[in-house]
C-alpha positions as YAML, in Angstrom:
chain: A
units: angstrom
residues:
- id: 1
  name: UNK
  ca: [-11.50, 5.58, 7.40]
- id: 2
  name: UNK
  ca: [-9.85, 8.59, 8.70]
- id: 3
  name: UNK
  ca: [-9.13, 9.50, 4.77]
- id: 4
  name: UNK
  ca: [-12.52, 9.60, 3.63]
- id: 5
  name: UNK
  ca: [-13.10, 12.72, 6.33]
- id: 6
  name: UNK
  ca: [-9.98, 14.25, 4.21]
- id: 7
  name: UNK
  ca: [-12.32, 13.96, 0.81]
- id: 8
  name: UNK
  ca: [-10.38, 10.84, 0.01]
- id: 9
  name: UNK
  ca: [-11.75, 8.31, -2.11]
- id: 10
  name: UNK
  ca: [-11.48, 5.22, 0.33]
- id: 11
  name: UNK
  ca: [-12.22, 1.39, -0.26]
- id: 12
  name: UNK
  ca: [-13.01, -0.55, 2.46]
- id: 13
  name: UNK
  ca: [-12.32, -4.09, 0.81]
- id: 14
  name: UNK
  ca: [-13.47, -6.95, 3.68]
- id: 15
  name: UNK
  ca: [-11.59, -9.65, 5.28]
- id: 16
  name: UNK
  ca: [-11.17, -12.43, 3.20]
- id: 17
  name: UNK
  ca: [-8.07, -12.93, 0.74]
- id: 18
  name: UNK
  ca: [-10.71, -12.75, -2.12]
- id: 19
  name: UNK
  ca: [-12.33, -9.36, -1.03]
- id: 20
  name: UNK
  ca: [-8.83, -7.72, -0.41]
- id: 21
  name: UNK
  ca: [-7.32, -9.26, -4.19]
- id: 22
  name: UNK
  ca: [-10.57, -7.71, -5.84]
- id: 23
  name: UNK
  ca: [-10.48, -4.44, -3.99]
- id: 24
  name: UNK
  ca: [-6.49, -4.14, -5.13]
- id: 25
  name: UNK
  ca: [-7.88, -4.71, -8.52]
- id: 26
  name: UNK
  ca: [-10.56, -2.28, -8.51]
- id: 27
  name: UNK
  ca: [-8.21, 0.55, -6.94]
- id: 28
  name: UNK
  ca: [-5.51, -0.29, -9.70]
- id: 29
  name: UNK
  ca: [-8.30, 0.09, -12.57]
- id: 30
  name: UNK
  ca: [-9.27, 3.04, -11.44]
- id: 31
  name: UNK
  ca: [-5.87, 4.53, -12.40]
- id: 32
  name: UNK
  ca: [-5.31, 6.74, -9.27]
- id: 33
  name: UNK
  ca: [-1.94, 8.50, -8.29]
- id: 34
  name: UNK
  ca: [-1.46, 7.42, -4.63]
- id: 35
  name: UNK
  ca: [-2.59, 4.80, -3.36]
- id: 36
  name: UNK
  ca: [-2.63, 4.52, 0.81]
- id: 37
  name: UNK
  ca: [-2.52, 1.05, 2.02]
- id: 38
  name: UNK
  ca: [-3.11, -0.30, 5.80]
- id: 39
  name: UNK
  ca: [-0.34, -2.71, 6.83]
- id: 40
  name: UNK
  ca: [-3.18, -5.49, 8.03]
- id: 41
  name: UNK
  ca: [-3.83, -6.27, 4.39]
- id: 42
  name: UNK
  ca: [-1.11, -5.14, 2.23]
- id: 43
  name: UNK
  ca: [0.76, -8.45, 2.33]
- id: 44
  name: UNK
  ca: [-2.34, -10.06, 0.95]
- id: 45
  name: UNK
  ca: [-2.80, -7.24, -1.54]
- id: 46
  name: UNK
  ca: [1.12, -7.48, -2.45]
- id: 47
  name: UNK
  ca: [0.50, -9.67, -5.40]
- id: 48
  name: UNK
  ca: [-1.79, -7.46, -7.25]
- id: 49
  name: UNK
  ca: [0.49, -4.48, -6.35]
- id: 50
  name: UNK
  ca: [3.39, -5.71, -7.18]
- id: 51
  name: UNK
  ca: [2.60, -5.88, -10.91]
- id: 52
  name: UNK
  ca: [2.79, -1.52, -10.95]
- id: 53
  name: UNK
  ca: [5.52, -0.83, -8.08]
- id: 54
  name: UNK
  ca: [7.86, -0.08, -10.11]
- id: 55
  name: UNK
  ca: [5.62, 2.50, -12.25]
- id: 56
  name: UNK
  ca: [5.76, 6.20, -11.50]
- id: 57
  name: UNK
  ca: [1.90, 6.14, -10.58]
- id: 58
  name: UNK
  ca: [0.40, 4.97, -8.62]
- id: 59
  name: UNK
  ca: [3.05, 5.68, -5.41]
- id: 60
  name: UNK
  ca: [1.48, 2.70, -3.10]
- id: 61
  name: UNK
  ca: [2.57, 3.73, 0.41]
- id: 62
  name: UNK
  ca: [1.95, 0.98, 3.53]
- id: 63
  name: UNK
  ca: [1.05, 2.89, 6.47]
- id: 64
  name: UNK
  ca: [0.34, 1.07, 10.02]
- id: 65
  name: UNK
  ca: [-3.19, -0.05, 10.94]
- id: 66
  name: UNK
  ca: [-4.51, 0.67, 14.34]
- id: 67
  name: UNK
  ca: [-3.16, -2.56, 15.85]
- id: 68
  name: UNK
  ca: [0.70, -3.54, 16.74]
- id: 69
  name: UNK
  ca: [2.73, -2.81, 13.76]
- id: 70
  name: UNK
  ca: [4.07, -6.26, 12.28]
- id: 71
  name: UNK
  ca: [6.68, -4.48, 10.15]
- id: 72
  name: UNK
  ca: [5.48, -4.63, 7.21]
- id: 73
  name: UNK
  ca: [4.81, -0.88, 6.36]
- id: 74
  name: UNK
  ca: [8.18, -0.29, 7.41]
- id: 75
  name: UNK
  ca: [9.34, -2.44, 5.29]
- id: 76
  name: UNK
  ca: [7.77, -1.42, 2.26]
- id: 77
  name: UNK
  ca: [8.62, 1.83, 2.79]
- id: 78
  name: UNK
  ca: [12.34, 1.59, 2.58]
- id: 79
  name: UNK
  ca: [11.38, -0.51, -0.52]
- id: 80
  name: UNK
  ca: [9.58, 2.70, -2.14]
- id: 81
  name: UNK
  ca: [12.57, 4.86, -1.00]
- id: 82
  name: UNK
  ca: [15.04, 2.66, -2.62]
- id: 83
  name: UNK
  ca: [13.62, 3.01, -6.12]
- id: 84
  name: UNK
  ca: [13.07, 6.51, -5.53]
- id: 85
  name: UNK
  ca: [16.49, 7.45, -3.93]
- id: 86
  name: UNK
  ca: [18.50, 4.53, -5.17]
- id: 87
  name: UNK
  ca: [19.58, 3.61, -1.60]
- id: 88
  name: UNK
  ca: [16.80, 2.31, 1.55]
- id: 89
  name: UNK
  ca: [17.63, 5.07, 4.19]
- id: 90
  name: UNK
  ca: [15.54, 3.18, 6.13]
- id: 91
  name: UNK
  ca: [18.32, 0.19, 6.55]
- id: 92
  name: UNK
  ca: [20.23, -0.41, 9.56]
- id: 93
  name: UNK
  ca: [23.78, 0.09, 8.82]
...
């Protein structure tokens, strides 16, 4: 919750697949701008996102959680660049 000390509006959504679908939810109803995900849930929270990636708002960015980093953020990152840049800079070459 490192946000919330920011003045971030922060939702901690629970552990189960049901709790993490109907947090996604909630944050895309609420029509924000950017949306900060950790990487521990965002796979699981991919299939509600996924319906408003390609929209200008809101920018959902996958940043690392506080354990080993699975990849995932990475990832979706390079996904975010390519639709904003056209190319993933992020790529191996």
């Amino acid at each position: 919750m490192p946000f919330s000390t920011l003045g971030a509006d922060t939702y901690p959504v629970g552990y189960t697949t049901e709790e993490i679908l109907e947090g996604a939810k909630k944050i895309i109803s609420d029509k924000y701008a950017l949306v900060v995900v950790a990487e521990n849930i965002a796979p699981t929270a991919e299939q509600v996102f996924s319906s408003v990636m390609k929209s200008p708002t809101p920018c959902i960015i996958v940043v690392p959680f506080t354990t080993e980093s699975s990849g995932f953020a990475t990832r979706a990152l390079g996904e975010t660049l390519k639709i904003a840049t056209g190319i993933n800079i992020l790529q191996n070459s």
